[in-house]
PDB file with one MODEL, atoms N, CA, C and O in Angstrom:
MODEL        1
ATOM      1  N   UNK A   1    -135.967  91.351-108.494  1.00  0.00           N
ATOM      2  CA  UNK A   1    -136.605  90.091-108.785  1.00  0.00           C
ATOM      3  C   UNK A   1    -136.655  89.940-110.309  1.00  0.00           C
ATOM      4  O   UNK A   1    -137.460  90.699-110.849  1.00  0.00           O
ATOM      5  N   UNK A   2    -135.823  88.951-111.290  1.00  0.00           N
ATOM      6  CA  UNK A   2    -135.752  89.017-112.344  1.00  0.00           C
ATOM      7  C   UNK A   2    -136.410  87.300-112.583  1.00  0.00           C
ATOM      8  O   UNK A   2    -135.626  86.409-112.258  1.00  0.00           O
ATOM      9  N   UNK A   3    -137.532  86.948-113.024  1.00  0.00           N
ATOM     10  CA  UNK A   3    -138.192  86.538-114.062  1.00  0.00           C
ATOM     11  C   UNK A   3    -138.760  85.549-112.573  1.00  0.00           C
ATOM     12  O   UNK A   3    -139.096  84.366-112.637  1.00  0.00           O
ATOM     13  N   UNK A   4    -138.749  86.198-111.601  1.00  0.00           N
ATOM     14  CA  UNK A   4    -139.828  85.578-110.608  1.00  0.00           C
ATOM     15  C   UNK A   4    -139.060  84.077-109.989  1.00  0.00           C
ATOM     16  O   UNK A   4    -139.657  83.455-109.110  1.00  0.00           O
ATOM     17  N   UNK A   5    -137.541  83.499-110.581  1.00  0.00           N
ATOM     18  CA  UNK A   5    -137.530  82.535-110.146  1.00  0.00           C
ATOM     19  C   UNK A   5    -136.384  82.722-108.861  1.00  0.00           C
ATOM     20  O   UNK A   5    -135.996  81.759-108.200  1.00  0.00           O
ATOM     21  N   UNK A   6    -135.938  84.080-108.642  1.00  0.00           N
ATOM     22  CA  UNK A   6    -135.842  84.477-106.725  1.00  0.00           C
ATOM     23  C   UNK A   6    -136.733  85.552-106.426  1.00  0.00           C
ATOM     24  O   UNK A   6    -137.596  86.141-107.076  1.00  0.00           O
ATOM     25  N   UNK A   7    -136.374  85.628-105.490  1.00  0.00           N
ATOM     26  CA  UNK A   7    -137.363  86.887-104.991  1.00  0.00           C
ATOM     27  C   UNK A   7    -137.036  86.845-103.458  1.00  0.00           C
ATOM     28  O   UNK A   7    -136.876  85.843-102.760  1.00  0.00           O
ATOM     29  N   UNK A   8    -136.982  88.026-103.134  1.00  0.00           N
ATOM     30  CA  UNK A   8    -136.038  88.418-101.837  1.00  0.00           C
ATOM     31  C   UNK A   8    -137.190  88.335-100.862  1.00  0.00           C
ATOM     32  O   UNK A   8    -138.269  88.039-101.376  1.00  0.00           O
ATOM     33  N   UNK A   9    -137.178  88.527 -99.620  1.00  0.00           N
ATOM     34  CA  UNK A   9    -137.821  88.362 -98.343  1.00  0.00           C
ATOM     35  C   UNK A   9    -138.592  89.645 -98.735  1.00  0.00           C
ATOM     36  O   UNK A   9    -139.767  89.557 -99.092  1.00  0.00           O
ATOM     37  N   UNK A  10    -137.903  90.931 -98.670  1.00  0.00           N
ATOM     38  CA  UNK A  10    -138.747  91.804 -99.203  1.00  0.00           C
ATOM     39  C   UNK A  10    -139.806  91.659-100.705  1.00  0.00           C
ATOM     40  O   UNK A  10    -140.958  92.081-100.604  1.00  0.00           O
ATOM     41  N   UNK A  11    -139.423  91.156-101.820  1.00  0.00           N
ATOM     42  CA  UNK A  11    -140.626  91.214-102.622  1.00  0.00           C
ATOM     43  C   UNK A  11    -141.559  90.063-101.818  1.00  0.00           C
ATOM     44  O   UNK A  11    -142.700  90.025-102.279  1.00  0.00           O
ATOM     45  N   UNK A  12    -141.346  89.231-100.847  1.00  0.00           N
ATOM     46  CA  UNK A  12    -142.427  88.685-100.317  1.00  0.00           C
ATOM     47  C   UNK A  12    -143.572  89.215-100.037  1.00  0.00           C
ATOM     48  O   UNK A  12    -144.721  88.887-100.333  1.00  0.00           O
ATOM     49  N   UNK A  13    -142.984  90.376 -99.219  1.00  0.00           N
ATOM     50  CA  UNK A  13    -143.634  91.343 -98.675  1.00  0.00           C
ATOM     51  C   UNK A  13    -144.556  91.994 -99.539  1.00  0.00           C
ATOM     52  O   UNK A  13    -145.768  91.785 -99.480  1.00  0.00           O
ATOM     53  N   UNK A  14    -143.877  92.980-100.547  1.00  0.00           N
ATOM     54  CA  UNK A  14    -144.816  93.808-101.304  1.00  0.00           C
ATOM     55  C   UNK A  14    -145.238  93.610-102.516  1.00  0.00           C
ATOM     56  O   UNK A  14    -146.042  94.382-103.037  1.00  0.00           O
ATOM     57  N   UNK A  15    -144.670  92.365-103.238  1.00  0.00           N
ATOM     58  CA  UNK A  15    -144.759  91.730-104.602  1.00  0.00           C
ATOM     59  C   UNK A  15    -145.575  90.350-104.152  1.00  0.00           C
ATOM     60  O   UNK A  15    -145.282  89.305-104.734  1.00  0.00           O
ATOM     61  N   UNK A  16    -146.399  90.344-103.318  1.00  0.00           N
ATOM     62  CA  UNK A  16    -146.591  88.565-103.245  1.00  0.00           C
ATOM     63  C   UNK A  16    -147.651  88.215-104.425  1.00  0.00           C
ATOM     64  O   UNK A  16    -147.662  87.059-104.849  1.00  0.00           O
ATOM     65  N   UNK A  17    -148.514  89.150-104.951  1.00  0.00           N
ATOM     66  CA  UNK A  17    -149.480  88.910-105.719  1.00  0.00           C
ATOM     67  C   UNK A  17    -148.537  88.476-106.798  1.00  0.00           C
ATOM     68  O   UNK A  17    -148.784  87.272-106.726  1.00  0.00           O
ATOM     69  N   UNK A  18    -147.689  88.562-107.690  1.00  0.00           N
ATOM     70  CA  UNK A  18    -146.770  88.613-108.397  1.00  0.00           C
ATOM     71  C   UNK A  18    -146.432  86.894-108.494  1.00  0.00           C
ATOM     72  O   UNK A  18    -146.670  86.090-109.394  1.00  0.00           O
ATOM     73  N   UNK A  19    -145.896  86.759-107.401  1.00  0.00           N
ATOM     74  CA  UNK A  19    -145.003  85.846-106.594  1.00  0.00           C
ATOM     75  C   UNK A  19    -146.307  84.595-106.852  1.00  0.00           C
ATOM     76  O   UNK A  19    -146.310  83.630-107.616  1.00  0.00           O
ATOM     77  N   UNK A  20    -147.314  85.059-105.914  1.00  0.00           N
ATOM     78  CA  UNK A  20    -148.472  83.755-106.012  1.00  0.00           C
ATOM     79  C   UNK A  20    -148.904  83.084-107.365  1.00  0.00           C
ATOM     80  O   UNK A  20    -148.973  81.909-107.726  1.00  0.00           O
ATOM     81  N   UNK A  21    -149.308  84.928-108.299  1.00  0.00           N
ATOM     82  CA  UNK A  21    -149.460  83.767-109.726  1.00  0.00           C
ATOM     83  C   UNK A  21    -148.224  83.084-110.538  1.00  0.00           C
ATOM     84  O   UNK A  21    -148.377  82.277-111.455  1.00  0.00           O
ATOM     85  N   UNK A  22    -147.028  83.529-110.063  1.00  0.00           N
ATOM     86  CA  UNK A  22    -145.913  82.191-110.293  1.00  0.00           C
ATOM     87  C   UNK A  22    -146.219  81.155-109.912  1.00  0.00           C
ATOM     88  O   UNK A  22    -146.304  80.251-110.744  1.00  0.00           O
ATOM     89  N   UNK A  23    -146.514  80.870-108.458  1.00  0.00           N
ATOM     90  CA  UNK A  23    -146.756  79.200-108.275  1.00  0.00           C
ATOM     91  C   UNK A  23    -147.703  78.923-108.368  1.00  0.00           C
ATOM     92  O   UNK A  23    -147.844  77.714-108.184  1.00  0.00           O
ATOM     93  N   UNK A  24    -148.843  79.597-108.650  1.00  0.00           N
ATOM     94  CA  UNK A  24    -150.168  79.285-109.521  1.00  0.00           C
ATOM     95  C   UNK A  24    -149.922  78.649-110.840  1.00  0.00           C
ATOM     96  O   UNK A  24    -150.706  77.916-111.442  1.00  0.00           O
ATOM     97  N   UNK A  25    -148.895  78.968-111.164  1.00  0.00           N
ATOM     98  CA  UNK A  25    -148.712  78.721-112.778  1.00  0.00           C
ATOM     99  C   UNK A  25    -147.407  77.655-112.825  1.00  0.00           C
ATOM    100  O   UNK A  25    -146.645  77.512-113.781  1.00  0.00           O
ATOM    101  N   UNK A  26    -147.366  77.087-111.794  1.00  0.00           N
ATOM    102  CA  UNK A  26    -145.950  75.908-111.461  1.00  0.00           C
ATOM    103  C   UNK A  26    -144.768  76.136-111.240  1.00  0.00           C
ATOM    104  O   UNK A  26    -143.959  75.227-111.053  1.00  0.00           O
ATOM    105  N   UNK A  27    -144.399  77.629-111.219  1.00  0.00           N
ATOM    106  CA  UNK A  27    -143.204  77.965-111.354  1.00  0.00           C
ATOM    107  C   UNK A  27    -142.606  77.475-109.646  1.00  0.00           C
ATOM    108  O   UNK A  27    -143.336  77.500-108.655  1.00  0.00           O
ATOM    109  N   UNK A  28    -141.450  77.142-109.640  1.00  0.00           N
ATOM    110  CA  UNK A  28    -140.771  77.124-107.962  1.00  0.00           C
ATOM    111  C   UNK A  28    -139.918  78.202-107.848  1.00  0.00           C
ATOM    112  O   UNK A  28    -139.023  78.442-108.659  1.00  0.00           O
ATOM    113  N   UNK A  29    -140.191  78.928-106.766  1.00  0.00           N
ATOM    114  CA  UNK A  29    -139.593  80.376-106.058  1.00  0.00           C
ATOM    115  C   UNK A  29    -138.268  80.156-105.143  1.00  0.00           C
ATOM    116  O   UNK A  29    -138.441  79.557-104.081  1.00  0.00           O
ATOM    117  N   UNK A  30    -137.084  80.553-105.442  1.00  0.00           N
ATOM    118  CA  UNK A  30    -136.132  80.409-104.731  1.00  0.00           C
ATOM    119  C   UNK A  30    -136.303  81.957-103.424  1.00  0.00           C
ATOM    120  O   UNK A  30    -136.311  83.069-103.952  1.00  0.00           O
ATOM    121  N   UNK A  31    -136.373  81.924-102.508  1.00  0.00           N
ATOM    122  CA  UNK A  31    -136.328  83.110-101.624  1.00  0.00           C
ATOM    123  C   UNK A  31    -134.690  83.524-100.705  1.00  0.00           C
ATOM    124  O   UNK A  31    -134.119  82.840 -99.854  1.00  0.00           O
ATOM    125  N   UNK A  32    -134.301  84.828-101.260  1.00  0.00           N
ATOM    126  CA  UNK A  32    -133.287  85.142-101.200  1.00  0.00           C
ATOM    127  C   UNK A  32    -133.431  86.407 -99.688  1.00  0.00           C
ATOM    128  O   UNK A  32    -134.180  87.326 -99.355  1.00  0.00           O
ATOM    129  N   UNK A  33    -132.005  85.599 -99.071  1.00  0.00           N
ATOM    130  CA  UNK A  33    -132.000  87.138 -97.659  1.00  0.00           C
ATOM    131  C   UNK A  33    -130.241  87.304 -97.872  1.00  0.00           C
ATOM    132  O   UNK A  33    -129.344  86.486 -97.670  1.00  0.00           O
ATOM    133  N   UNK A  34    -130.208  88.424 -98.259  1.00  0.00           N
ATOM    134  CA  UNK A  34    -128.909  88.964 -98.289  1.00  0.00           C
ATOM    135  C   UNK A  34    -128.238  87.898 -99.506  1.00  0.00           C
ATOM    136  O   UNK A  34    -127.255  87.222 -99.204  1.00  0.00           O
ATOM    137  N   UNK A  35    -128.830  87.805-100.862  1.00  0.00           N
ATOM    138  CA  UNK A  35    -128.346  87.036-101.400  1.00  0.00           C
ATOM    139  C   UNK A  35    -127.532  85.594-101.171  1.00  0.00           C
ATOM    140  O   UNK A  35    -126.454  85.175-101.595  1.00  0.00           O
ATOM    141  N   UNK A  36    -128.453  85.093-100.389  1.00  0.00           N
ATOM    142  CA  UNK A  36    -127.976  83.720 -99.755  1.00  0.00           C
ATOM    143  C   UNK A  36    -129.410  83.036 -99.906  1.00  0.00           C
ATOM    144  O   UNK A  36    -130.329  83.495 -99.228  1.00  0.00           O
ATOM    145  N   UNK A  37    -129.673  81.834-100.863  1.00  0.00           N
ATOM    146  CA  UNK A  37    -130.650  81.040-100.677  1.00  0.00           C
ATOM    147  C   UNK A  37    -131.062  80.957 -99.191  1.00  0.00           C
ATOM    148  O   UNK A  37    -130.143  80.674 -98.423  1.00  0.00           O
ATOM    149  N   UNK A  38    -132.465  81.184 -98.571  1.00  0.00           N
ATOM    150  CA  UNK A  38    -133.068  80.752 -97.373  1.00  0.00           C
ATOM    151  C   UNK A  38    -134.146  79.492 -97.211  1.00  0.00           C
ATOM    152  O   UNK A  38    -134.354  78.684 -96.306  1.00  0.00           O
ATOM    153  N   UNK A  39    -134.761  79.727 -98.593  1.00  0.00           N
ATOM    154  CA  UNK A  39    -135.863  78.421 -98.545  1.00  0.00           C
ATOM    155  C   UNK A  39    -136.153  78.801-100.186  1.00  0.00           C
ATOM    156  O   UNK A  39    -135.799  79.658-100.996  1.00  0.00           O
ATOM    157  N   UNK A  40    -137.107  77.491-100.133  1.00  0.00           N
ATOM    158  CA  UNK A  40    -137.946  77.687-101.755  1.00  0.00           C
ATOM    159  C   UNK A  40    -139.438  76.964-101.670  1.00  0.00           C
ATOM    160  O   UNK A  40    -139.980  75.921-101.306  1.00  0.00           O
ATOM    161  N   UNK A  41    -139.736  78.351-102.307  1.00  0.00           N
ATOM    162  CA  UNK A  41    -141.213  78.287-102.464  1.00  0.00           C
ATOM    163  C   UNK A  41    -141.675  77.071-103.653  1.00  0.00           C
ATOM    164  O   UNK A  41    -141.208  77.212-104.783  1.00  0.00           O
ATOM    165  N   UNK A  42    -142.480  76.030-103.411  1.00  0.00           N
ATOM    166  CA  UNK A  42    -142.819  75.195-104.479  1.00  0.00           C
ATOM    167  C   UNK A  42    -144.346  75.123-104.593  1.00  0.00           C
ATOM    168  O   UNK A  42    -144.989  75.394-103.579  1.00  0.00           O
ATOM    169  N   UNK A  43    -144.915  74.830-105.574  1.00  0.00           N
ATOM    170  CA  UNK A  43    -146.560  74.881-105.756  1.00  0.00           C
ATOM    171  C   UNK A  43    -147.143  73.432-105.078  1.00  0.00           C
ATOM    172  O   UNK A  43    -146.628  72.388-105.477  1.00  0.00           O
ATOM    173  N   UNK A  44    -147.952  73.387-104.306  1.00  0.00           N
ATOM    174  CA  UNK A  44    -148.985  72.195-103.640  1.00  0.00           C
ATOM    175  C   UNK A  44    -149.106  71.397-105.214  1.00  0.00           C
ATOM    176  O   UNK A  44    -149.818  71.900-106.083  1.00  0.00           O
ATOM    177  N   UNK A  45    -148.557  70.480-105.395  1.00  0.00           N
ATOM    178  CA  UNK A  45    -149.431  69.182-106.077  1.00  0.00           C
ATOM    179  C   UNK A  45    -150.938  68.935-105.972  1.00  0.00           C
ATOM    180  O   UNK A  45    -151.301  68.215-105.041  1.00  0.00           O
ATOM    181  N   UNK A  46    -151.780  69.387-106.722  1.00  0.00           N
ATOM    182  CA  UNK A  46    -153.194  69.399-106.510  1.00  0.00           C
ATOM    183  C   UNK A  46    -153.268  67.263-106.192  1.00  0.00           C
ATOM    184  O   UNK A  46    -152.613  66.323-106.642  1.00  0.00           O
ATOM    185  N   UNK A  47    -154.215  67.365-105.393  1.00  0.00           N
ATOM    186  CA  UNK A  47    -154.177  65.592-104.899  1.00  0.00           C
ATOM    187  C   UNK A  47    -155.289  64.915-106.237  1.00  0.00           C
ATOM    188  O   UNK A  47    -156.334  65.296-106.763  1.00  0.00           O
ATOM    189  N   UNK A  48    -154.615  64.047-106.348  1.00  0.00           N
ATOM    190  CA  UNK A  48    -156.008  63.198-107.254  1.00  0.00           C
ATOM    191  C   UNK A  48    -156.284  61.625-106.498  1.00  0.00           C
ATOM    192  O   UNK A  48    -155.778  60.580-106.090  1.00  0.00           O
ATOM    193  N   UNK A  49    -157.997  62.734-106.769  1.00  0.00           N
ATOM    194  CA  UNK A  49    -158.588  61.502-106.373  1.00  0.00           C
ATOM    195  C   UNK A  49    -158.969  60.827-106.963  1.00  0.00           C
ATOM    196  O   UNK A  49    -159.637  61.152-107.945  1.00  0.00           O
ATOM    197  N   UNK A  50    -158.654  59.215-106.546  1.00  0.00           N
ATOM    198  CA  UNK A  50    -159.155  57.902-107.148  1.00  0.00           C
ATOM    199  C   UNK A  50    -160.542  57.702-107.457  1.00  0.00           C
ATOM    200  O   UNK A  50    -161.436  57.595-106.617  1.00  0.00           O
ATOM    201  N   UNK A  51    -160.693  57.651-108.838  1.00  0.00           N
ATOM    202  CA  UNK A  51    -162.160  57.563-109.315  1.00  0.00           C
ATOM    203  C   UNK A  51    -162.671  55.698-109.093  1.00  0.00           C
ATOM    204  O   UNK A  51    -161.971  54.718-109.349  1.00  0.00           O
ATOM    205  N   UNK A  52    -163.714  55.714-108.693  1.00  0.00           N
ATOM    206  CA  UNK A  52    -164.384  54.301-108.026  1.00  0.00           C
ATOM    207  C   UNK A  52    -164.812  53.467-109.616  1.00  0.00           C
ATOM    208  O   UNK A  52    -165.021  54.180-110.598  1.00  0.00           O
ATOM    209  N   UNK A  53    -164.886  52.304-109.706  1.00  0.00           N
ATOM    210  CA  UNK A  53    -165.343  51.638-110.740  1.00  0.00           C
ATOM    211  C   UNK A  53    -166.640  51.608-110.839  1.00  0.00           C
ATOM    212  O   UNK A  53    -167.507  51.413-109.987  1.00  0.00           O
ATOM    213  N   UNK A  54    -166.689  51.799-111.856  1.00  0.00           N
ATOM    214  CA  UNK A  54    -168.760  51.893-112.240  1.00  0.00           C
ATOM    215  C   UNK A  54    -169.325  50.524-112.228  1.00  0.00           C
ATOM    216  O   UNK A  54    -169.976  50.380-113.263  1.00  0.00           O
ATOM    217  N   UNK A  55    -169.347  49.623-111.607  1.00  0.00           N
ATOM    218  CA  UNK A  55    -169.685  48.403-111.560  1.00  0.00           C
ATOM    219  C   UNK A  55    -170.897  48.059-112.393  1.00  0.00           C
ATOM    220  O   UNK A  55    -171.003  47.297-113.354  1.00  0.00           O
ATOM    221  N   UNK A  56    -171.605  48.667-111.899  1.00  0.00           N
ATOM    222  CA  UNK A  56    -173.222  48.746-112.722  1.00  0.00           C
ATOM    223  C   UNK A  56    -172.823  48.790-114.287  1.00  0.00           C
ATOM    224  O   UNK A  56    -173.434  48.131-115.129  1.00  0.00           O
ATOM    225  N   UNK A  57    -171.505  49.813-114.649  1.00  0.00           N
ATOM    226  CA  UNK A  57    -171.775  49.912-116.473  1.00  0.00           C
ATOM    227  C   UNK A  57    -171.155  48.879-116.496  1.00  0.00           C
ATOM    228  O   UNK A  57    -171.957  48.041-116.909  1.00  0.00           O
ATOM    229  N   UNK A  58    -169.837  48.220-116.232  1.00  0.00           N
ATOM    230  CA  UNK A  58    -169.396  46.755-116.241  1.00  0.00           C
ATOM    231  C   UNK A  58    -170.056  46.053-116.534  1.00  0.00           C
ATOM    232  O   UNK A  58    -169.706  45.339-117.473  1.00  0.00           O
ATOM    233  N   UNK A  59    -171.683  45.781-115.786  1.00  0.00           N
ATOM    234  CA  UNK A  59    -171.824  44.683-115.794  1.00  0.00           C
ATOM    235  C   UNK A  59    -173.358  44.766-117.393  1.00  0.00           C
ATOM    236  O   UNK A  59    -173.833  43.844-118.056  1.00  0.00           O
ATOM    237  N   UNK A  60    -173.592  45.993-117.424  1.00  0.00           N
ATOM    238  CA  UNK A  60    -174.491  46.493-118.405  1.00  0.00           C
ATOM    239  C   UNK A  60    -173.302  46.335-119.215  1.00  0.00           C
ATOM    240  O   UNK A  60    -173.640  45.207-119.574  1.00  0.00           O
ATOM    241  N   UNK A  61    -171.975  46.539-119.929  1.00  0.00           N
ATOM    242  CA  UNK A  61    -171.286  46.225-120.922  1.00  0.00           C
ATOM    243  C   UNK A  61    -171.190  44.664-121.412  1.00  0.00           C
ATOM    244  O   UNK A  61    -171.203  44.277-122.581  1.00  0.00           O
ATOM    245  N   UNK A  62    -171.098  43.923-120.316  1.00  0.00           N
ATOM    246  CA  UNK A  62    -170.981  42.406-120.612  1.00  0.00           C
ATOM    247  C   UNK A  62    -171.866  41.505-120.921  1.00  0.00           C
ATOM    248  O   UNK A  62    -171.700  40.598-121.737  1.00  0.00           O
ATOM    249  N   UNK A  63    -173.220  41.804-120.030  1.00  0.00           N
ATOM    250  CA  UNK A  63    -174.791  41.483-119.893  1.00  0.00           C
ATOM    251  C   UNK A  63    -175.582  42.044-120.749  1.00  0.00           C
ATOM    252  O   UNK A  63    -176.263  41.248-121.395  1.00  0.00           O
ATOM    253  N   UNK A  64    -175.756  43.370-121.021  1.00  0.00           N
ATOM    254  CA  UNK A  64    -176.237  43.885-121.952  1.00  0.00           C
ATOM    255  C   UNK A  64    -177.890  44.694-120.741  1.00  0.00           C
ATOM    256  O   UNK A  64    -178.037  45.312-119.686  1.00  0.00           O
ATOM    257  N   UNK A  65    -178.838  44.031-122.005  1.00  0.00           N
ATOM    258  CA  UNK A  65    -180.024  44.483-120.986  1.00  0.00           C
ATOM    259  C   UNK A  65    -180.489  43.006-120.238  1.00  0.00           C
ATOM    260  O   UNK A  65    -181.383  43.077-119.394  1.00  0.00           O
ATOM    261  N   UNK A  66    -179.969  41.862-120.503  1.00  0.00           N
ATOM    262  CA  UNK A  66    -180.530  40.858-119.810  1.00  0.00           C
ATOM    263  C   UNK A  66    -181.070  40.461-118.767  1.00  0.00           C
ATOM    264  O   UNK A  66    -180.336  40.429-117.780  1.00  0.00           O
ATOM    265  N   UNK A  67    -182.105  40.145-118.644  1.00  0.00           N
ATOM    266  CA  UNK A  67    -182.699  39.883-117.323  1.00  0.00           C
ATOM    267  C   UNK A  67    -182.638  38.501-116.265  1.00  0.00           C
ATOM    268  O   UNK A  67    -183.453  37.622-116.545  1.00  0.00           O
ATOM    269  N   UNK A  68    -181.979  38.314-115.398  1.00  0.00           N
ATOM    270  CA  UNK A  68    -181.713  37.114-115.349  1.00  0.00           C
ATOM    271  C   UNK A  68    -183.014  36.334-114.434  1.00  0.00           C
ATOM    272  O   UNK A  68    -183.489  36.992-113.509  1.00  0.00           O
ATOM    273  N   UNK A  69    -183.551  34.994-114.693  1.00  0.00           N
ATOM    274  CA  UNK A  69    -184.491  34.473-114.253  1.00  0.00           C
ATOM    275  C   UNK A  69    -184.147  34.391-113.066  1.00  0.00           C
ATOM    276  O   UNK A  69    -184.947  34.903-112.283  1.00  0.00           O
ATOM    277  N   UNK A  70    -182.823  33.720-112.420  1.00  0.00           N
ATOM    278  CA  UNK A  70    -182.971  33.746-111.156  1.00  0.00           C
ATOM    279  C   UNK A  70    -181.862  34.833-110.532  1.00  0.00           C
ATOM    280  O   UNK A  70    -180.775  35.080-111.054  1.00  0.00           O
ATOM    281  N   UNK A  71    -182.368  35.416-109.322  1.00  0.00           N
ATOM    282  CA  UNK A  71    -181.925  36.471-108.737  1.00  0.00           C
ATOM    283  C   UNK A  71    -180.492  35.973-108.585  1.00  0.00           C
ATOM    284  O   UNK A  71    -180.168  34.788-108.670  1.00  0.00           O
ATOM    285  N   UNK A  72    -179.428  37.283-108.284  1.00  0.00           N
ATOM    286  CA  UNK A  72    -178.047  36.404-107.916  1.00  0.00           C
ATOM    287  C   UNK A  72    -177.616  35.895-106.803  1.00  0.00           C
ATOM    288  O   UNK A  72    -176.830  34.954-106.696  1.00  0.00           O
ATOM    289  N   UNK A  73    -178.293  36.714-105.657  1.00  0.00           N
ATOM    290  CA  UNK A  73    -178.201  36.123-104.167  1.00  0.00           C
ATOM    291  C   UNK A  73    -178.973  35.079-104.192  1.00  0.00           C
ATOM    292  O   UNK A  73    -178.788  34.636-103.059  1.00  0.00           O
ATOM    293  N   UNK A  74    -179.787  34.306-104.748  1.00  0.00           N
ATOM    294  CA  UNK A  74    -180.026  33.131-105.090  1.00  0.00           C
ATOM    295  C   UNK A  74    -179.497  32.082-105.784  1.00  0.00           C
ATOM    296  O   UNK A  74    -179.509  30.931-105.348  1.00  0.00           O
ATOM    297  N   UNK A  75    -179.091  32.362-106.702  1.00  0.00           N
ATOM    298  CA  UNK A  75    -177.590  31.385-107.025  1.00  0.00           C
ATOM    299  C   UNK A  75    -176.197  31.779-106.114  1.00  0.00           C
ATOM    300  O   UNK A  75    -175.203  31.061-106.224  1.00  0.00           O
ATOM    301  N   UNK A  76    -176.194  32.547-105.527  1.00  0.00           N
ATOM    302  CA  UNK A  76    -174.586  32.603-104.450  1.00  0.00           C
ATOM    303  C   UNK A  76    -175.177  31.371-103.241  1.00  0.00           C
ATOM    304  O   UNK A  76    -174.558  30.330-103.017  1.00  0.00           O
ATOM    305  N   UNK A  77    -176.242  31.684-102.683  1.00  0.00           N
ATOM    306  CA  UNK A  77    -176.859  31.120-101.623  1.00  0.00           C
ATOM    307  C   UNK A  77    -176.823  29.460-102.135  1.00  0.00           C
ATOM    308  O   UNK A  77    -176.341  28.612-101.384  1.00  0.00           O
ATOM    309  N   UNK A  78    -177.222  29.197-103.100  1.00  0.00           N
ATOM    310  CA  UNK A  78    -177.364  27.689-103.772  1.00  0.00           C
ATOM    311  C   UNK A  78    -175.913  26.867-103.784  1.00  0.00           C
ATOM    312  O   UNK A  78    -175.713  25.717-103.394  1.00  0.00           O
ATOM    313  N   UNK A  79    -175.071  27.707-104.288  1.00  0.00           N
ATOM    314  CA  UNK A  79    -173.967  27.344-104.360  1.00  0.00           C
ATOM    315  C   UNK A  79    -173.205  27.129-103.088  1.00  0.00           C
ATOM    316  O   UNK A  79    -172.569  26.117-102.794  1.00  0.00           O
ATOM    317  N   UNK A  80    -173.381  28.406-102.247  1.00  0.00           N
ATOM    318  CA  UNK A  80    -172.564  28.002-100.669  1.00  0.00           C
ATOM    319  C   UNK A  80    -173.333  26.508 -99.981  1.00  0.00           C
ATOM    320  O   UNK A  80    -172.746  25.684 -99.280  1.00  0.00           O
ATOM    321  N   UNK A  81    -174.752  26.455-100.398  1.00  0.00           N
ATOM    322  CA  UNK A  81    -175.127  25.312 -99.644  1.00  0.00           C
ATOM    323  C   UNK A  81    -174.455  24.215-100.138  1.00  0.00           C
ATOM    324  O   UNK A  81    -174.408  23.230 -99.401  1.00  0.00           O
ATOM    325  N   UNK A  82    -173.829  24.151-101.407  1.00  0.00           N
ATOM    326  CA  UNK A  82    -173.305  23.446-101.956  1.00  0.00           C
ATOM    327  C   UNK A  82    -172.379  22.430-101.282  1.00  0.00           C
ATOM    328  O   UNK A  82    -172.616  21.226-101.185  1.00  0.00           O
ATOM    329  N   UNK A  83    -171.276  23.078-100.821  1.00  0.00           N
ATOM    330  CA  UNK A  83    -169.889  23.033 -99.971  1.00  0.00           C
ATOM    331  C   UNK A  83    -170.431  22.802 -98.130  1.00  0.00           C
ATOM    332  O   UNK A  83    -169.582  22.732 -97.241  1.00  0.00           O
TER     333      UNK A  83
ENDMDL
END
């Protein structure tokens, strides 16, 4: 196994600690049986998750500390009666 990027069915076996912090560290593992590519080992893509919009600081960025006299489901409500 020279620089971890094959590694035979056997170092699977007795080298895997080896082997794991390679694809810990991004590397992709070609796995060799009788010197014939069989498969390749690649590292999981850690998933990212979608961070939600802070609505509240939005609206504290635009508004500030303002207090509004009338509530807002009270002007939505005013307005639908509108129509």
């Amino acid at each position: 196994m020279y620089h971890m990027k094959k590694a035979t069915v056997r170092d699977l076996r007795y080298k895997f600690p080896k082997i794991e912090a390679e694809l810990l560290s991004g590397e992709e593992i070609e796995i060799t049986k009788r010197n014939r590519v069989i498969a390749r080992l690649m590292p999981v893509r850690p998933q990212r998750t979608k961070a939600r919009p802070d609505f509240l600081k939005m609206l504290r960025d635009i508004y500030g500390d303002k207090v509004m006299k009338t509530p807002g489901v009270d002007l939505i409500s005013e307005q639908r009666d509108r129509f």
